[in-house]
C-alpha positions in Angstrom: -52.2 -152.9 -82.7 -49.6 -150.3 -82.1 -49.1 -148.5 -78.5 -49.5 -144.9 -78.4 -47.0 -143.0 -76.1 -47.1 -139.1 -75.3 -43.9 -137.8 -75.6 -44.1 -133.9 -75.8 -46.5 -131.5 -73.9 -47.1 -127.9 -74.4 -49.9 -125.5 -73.6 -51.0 -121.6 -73.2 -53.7 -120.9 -70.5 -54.9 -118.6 -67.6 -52.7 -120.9 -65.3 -49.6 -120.3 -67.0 -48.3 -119.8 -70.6 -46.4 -123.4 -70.6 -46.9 -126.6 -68.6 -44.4 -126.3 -65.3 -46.5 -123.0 -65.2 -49.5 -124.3 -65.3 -48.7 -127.7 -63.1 -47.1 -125.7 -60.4 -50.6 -123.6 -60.6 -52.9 -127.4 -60.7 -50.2 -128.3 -57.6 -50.8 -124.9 -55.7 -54.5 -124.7 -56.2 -54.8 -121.5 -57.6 -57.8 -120.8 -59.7 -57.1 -118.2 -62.6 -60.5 -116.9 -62.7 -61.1 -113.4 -62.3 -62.4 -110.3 -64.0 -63.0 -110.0 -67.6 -61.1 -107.2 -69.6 -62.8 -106.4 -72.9 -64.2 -104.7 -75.3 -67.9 -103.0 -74.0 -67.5 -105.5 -70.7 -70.5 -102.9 -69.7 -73.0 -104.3 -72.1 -72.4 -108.2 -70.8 -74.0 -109.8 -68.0 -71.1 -112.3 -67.6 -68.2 -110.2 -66.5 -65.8 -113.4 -65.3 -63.5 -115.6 -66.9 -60.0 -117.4 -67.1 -58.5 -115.1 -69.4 -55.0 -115.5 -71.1 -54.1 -111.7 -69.8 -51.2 -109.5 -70.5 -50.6 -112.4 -73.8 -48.2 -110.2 -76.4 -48.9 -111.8 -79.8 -46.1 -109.2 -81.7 -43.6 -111.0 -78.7 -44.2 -114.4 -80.5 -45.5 -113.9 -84.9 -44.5 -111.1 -87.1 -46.6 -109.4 -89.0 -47.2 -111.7 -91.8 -48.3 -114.3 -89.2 -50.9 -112.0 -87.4 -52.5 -111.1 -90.5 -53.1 -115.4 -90.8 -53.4 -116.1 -86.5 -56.3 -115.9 -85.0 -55.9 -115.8 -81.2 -57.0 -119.6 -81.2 -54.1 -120.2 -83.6 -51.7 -118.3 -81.4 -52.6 -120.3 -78.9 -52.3 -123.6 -80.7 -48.8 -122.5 -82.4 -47.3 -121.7 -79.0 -48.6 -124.9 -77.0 -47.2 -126.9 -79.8 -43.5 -125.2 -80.1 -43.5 -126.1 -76.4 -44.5 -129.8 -77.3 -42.2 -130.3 -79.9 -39.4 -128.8 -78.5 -39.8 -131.2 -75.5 -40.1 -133.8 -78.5 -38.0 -133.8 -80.4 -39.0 -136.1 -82.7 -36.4 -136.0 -85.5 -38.8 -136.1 -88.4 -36.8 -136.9 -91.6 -38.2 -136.3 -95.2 -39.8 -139.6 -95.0 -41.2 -139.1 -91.8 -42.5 -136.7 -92.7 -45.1 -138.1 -94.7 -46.0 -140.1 -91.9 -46.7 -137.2 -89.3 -49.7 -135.5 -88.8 -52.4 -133.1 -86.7 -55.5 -133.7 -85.5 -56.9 -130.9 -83.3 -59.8 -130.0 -81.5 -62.0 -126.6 -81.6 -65.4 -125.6 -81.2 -65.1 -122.3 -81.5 -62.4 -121.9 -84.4 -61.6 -118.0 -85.4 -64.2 -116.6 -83.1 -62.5 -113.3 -82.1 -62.0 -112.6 -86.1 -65.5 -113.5 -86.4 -66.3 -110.8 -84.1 -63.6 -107.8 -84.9 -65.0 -108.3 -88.7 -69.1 -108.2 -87.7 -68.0 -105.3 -85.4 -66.7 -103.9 -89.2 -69.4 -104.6 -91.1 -72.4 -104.2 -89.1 -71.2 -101.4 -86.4 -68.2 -99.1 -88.7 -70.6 -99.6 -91.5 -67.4 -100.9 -94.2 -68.5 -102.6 -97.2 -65.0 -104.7 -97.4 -62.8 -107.3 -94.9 -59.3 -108.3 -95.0 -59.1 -111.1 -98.0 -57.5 -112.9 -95.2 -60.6 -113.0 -93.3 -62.0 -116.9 -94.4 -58.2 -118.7 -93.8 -58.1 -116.8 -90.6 -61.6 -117.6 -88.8 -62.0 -121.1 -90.1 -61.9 -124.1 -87.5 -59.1 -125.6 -89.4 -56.8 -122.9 -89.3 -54.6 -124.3 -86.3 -54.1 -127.3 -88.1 -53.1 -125.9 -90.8 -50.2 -124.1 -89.6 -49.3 -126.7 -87.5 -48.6 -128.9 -90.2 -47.1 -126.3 -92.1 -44.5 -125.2 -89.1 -43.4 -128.3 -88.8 -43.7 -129.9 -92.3 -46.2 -132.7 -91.2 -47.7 -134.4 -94.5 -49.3 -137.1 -93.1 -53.3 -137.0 -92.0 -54.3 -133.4 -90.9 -58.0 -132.1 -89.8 -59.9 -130.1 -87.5 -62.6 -132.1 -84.9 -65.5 -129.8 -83.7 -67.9 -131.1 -80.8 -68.3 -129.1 -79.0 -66.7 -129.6 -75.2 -65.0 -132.8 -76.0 -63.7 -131.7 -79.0 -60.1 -132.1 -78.3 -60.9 -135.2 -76.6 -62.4 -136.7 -79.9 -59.3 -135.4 -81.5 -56.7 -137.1 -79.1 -58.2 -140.1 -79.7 -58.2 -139.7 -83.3 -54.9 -139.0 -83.1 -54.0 -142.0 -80.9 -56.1 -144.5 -83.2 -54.0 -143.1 -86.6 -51.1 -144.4 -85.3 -52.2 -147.5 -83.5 -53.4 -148.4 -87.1 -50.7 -147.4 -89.0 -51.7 -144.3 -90.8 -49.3 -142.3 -88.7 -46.1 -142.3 -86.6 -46.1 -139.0 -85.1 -49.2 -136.9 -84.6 -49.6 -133.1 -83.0 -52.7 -133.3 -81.5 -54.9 -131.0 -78.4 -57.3 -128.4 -78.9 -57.1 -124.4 -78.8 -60.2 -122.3 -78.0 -60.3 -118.4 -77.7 -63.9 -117.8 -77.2 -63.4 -115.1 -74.6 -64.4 -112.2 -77.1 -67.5 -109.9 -76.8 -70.0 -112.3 -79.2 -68.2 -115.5 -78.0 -69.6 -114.5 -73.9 -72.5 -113.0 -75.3 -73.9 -116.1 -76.9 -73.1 -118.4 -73.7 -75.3 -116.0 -71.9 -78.2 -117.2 -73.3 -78.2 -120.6 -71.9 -78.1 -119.6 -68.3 -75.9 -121.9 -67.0 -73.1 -119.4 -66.4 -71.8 -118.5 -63.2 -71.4 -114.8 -61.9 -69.2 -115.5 -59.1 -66.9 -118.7 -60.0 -66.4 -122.2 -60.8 -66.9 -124.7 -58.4 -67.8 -128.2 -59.2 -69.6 -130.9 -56.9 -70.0 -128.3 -54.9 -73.4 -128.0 -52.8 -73.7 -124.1 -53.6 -72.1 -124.7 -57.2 -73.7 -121.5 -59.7 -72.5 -122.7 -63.2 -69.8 -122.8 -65.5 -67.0 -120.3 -66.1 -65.2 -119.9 -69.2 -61.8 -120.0 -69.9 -59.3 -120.4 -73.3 -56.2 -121.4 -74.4 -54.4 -124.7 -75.9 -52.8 -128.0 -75.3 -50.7 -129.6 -77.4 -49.2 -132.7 -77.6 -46.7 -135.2 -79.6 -47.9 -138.7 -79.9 -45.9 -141.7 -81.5 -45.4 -144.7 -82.1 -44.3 -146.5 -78.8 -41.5 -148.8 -80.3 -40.0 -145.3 -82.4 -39.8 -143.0 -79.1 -38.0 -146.2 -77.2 -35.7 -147.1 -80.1 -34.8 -143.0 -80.0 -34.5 -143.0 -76.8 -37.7 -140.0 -76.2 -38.5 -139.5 -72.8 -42.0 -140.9 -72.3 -44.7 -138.8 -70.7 -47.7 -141.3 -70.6 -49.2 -143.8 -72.8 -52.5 -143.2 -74.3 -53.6 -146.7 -73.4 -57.4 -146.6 -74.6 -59.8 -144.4 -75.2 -63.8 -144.7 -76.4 -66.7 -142.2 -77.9 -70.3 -142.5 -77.3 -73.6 -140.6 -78.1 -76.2 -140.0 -76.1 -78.8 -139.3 -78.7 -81.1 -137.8 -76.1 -80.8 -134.1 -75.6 -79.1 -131.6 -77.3 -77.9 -130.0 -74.2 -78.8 -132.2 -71.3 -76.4 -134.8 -70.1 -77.5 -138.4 -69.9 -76.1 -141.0 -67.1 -75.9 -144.0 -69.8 -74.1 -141.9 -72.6 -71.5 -140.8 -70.3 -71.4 -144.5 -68.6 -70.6 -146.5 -71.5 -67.6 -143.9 -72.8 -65.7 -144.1 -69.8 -67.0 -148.4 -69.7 -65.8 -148.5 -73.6 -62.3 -146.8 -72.3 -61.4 -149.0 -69.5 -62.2 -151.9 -72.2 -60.1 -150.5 -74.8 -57.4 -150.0 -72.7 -57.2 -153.5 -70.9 -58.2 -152.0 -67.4 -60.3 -152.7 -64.4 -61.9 -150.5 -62.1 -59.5 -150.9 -59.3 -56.4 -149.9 -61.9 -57.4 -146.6 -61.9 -56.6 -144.3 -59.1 -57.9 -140.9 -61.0 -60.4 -139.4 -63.1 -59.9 -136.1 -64.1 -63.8 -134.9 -64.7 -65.4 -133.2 -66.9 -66.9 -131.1 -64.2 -68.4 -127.9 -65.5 -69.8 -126.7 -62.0 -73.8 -126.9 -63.3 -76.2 -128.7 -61.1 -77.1 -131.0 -64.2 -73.5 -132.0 -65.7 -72.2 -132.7 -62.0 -74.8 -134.8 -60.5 -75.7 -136.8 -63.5 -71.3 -137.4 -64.0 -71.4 -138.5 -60.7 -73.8 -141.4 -61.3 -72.3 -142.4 -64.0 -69.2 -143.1 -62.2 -70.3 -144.6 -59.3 -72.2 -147.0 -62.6 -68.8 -147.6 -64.0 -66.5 -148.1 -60.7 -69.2 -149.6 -58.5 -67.8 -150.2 -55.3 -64.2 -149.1 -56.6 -65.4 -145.3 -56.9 -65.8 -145.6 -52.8 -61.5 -144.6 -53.2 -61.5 -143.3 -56.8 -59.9 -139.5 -56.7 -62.1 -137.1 -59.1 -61.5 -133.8 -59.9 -62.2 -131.5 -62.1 -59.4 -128.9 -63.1 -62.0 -126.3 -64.7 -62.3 -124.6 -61.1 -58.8 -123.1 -62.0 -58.2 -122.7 -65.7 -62.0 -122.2 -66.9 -63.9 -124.2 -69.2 -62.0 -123.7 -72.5 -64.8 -125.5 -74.4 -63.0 -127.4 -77.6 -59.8 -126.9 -75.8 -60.6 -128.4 -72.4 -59.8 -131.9 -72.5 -56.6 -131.4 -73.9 -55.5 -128.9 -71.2 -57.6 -131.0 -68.3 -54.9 -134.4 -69.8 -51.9 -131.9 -68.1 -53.7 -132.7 -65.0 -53.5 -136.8 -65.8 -49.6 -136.3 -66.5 -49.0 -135.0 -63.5 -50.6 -137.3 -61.7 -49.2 -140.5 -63.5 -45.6 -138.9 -63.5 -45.6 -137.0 -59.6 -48.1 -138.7 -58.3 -49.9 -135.3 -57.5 -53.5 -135.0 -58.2 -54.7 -132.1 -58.8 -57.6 -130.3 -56.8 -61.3 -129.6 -57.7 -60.9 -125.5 -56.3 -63.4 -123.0 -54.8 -65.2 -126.5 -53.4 -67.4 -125.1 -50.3 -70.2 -127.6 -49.2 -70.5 -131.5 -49.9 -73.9 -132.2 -52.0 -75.3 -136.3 -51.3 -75.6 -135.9 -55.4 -71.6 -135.6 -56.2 -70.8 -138.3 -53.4 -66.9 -138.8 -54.9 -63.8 -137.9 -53.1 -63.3 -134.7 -55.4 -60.1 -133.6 -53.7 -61.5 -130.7 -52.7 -59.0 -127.3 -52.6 -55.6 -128.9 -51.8 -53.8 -131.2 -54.6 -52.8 -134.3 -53.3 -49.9 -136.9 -53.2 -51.0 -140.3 -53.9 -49.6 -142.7 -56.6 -51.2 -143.5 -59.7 -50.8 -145.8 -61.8 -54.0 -145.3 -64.1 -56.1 -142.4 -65.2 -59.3 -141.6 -67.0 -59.8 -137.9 -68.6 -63.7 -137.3 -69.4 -65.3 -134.4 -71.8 -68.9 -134.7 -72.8 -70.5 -131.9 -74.5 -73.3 -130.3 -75.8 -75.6 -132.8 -78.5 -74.4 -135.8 -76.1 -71.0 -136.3 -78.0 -69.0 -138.2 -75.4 -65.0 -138.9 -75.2 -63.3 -140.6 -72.8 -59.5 -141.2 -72.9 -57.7 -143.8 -70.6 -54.0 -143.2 -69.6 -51.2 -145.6 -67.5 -47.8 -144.5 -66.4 -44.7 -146.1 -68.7 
């Protein structure tokens, strides 16, 4: 089988609107959560968030493109100008048919969802923009992606959830390891931070009111966040004979199920995606010197995350770094993984690993070295990114320095 290299990174998030932005935010430890500003804020319960603010979509599409972008799109358009222009990839014709995108979303077209309910139900109109249906639907992104850049090769849209972008990177990663693909765009984009899109996550009462902070002792739930990642993976033997700069190299990655709870986590689920990874990718438990968590800051996902780990590494996990990232950019649901792989990059390429912010109080359930507050130096030559979401849909990718 083929390897899989990363050679081109972009993304848009609360941190910053590109990736030195955002790494010299992961370095500094800020968290971007603050205030929410939208539309009847008044009638939510739920007033914080890591929100993109002060983003200027007429600075970046005209007009035609805004009647097609949804805000998730925007997002995923910009992250993946950033990601091909670091690229570079010199697709011919021919290529061309060989280069595709797989991207993650759970959400899709969420804030068009709700501008056109707010038209129907609330202004009372009998009629929506014809545009409404391309615009909305979770394979938008995708879509434009491919047809920016001319990509005819395999193109689709994976929804799970929390690890959907996770499940799309390794999708991705497996097209061109079996020769379907040479080049792929892959990440996810989320922009669920609308007035139905907060609403809904309400009603599971695992949000917090204050902020994020993961394997902490006085941790209050999750915080959302949005944005994109995007990135260009290829071939490993093109990008050298080209001469690409290489990032990382996707070295293995696995999926598991938990079949067990549609929104409780499960130990074994969790377990055997991060076991399965470490497989695929030819490493042991002492290789790896990070895992960037999933780490959504609720008493359930953080202690049960925790045992799974200390089940994977055994005695290895007693030095294993582990953070998790969404204590400064939000949980960006479909779009987390991809922005939480900036975090591996970093760590593989500075040897910085990035904090787990806001962390106040050690709890004998999250026993890990979780980094807490200050980003670290400390080389690494191996790293695991974990998402597992909602239904038990698990995704685990495994990354080593080139």
């Amino acid at each position: 089988m083929r390897r899989v290299v990363v050679t081109g990174a972009g993304t848009v998030n609360a941190l910053g609107r590109d990736v030195p932005a955002t790494l010299t935010a992961m370095r500094d430890g800020r968290s971007a959560i603050g205030a929410l500003e939208l539309r009847d804020l008044d009638r939510l319960d739920i007033r914080i968030g890591a929100q993109v603010k002060g983003f200027d979509p007429g600075a970046h599409f005209d007009r035609g493109q805004l009647t097609l972008f949804d805000r998730y799109t925007q997002f995923a358009v910009l992250a993946a100008r950033e990601a091909m222009a670091q690229a570079a990839p010199g697709l011919s014709e021919g290529d061309a048919l060989r280069a595709g995108v797989i991207l993650g979303t759970s959400g899709g077209g969420l804030q068009t969802q709700d501008d056109n309910y707010r038209a129907v139900y609330e202004a009372g109109k009998n009629r929506v923009h014809p545009f409404t249906v391309p615009k909305l639907m979770n394979s938008a992104a995708a879509a434009h992606l491919s047809m920016e850049w001319g990509l005819k090769g395999p193109s689709f849209t994976v929804s799970s959830a929390c690890a959907s972008s996770n499940h799309a990177i390794a999708q991705a990663a497996l097209a061109i390891r079996a020769g379907q693909a040479d080049v792929m765009l892959t990440g996810g984009a989320e922009a669920m931070l609308c007035f139905g899109g907060v609403k809904a996550w309400e009603g599971l009462r695992v949000m917090s009111r204050d902020t994020c902070r993961p394997f902490c002792a006085t941790r209050s739930g999750m915080v959302q966040g949005e944005g994109a990642a995007v990135f260009v993976l290829e071939d490993y033997e093109r990008a050298r004979a080209r001469g690409a700069e290489i990032l990382a190299e996707i070295a293995g990655a696995a999926m598991s199920s938990d079949a067990a709870d549609i929104v409780q986590p499960a130990q074994d689920g969790a377990a055997r995606a991060m076991a399965g990874a470490l497989r695929d990718a030819g490493l042991a438990a002492e290789d790896v010197g990070y895992v960037n968590a999933h780490g959504t800051g609720t008493t359930a996902n953080d202690r049960v995350e925790t045992a799974a780990i200390r089940e994977v590494f055994g005695p290895a996990a007693d030095r294993l770094a582990v953070s998790s990232t969404k204590a400064m950019h939000g949980h960006c649901i479909g779009a987390t993984g991809a922005i939480e792989l900036l975090a591996c990059l970093m760590a593989l390429r500075e040897g910085v690993i990035a904090p787990t912010a806001n962390w106040q109080a050690a709890d004998p359930a999250c026993d890990l070295d979780v980094v807490p507050n200050t980003a670290r130096r400390s080389p690494v030559r191996a790293c695991l990114s974990n998402a597992f979401a909602f239904g038990g849909m698990n995704a685990v990718l495994a990354l080593k320095a080139v």
